[in-house]
N, C-alpha and C positions, 0 to 999 in steps of 0.2 A: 139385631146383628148387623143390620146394614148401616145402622148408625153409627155402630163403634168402627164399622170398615171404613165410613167415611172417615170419621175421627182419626183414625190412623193412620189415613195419607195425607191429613192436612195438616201444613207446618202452623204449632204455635208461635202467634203475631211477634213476638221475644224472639223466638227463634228465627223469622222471617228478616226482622232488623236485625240481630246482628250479619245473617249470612250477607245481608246488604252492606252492611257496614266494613264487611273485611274486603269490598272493593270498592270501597272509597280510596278517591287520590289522598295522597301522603301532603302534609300542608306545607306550606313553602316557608322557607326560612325566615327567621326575624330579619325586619326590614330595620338597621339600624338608624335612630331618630335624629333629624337633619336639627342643626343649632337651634332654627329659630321654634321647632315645634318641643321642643325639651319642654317638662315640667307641667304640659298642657293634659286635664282631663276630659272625655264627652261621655256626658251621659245622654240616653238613647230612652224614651217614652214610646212603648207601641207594641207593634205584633210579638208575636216569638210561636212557634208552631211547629208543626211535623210533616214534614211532606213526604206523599208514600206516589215515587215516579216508575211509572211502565212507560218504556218504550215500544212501540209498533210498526209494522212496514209502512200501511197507512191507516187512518180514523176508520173504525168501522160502522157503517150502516145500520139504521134502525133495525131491532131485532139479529144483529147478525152478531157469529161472537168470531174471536180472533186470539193470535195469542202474543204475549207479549215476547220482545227478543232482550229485553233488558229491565231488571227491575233494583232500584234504588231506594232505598230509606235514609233522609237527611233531615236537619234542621233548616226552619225555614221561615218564614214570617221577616217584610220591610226592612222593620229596625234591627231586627236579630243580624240581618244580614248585612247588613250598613254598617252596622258595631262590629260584624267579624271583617270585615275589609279594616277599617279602623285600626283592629288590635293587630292583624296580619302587616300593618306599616310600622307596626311597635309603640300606638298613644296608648296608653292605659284609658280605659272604659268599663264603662255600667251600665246595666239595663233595668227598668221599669217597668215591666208586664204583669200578666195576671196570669194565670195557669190553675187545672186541677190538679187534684192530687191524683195521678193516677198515672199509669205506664209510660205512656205518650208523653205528660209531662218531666216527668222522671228524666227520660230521654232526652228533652228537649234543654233540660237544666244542666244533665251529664256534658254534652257538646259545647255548651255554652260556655261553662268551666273549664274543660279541655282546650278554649282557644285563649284561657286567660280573661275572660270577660266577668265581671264583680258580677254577682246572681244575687246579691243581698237584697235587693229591692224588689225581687219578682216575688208577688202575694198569691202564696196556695189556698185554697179553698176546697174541700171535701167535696164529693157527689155532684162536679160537674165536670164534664169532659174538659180538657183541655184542646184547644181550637188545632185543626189539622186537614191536609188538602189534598186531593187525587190529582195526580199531572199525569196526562198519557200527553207524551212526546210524538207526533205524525215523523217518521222522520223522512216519507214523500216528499211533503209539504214542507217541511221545514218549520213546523207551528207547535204550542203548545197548548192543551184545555186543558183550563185548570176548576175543578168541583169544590169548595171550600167549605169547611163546616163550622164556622163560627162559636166563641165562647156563648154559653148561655148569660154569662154575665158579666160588665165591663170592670175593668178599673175605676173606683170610684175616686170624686174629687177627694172626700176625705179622708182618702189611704193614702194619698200624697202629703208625704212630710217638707218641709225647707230643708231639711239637714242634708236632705238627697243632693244638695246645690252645694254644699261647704266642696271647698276645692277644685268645682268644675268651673271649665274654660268654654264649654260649649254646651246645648242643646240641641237633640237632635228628635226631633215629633216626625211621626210618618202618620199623621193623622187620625189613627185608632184611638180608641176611650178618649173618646174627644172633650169632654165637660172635665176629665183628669187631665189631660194636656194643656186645655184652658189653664188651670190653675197654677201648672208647673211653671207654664209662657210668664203668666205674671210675678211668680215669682222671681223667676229666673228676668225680668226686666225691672224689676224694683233693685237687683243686684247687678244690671249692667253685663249678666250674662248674656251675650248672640244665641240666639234661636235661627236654627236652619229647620224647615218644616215641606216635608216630601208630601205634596197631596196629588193625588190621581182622580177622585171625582166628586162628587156632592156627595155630603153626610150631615145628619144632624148637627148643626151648632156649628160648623166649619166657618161660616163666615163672622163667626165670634173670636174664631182661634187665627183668620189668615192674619190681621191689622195686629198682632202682636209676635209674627215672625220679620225675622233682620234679614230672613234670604229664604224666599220660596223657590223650588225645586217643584215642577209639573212634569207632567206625560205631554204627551204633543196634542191631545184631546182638551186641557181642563182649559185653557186661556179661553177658549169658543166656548167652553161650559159657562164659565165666569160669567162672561160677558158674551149672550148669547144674541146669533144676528151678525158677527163679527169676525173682522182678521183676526189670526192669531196675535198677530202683535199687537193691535188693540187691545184683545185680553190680558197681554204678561205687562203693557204700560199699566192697565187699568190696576191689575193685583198690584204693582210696582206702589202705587199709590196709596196704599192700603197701611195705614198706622205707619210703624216702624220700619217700613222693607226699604231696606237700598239696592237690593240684587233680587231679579227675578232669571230664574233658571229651566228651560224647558227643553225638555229632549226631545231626541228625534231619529231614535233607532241608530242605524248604520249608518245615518247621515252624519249625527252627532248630536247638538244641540246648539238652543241659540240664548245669548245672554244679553239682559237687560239691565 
């Protein structure tokens, strides 16, 4: 009895998302497409995910509980999000990703398609979650922690087709299934497609995948990671020089960023 009581004050996870979802912000009008970017496609290699956001007054203390003032269920994952700025400007794009079959992914492919984003390429797979992350917002502090639960299993190289590249004007890798990204880069530079490629820290095989991006994009950490011992602009010449890169790009919060 006291299990069916819990049972029925607790919202089911479906039920929880959408109540989240009817206060999401309204999306902002098509961005009409300026001359020179007409007729141009980017497809997008990498995360795509679910993020389940509480806000809090502030972090709470080992063993302590608290309650949340705000709770949010959105899409969420690098590239996912990269590709939705993209199509919010009006380029037409596509995504790349892996996903389960299962709720969370459902959801993740729903939104995707709602912003106009091509989901043809995202590869389901039965009996594995699909990847999704806890964010409690401090909003004290002004910080986010983010708990992440990772695909049990990547994109592989040989789920990546060339035909993914027929009509694209761009590439864009955020670093995930990185041995499938490999492959895309190369293709996509045997056809003279630009690769922009967003990395944030060490991951297997990374330094296989940097020397075949045209424009690296970092966090204000990875330049020192790169090339450790060092200024940061040591590290963004160093990446700079790496295969095919003409532009190295590293942020820097509210500061902005600095270009190489």
């Amino acid at each position: 009895e006291r299990e069916e009581a819990a049972k029925s004050k607790t919202q089911h996870p479906r039920e929880m998302r959408d109540f989240a979802m009817k206060n999401m912000p309204t999306k902002p009008p098509s961005v009409e497409i300026p001359e020179h970017l007409q007729g141009l496609k980017v497809l997008g290699l990498g995360i795509a995910g679910l993020d389940f956001i509480a806000q809090v007054d502030s972090y709470p203390q080992p063993d302590e509980k608290t309650r949340s003032t705000g709770f949010t269920v959105m899409g969420g994952g690098n590239c996912a999000n990269s590709l939705t700025a993209v199509r919010r400007l009006g380029l037409p794009c596509a995504i790349a990703c892996k996903l389960g079959q299962d709720s969370n992914g459902a959801t993740v492919l729903q939104e995707l398609s709602e912003e106009g984003i091509n989901t043809d390429f995202c590869v389901t797979k039965p009996a594995i979650n699909s990847p999704f992350t806890y964010i409690i917002v401090d909003e004290r502090s002004q910080t986010r922690t983010c708990i992440h639960t990772p695909m049990e299993v990547e994109l592989q190289p040989d789920e990546v087709s060339e035909a993914w590249l027929d009509d694209v004007s761009l590439v864009h890798l955020d670093s995930r299934f990185t041995l499938a990204a490999i492959r895309l880069a190369k293709l996509a530079n045997r056809r003279n497609i630009p690769v922009v490629l967003d990395v944030e820290k060490e991951r297997p095989h990374i330094r296989e995948l940097i020397p075949l991006a045209n424009v690296i994009i970092t966090n204000d950490a990875f330049p020192s990671i790169f090339l450790p011992g060092k200024e940061k602009l040591q590290g963004m010449r160093a990446l700079l020089e790496q295969g095919v890169a003409h532009t190295v790009i590293s942020t820097e919060g509210a500061k902005g960023s600095v270009l190489l």
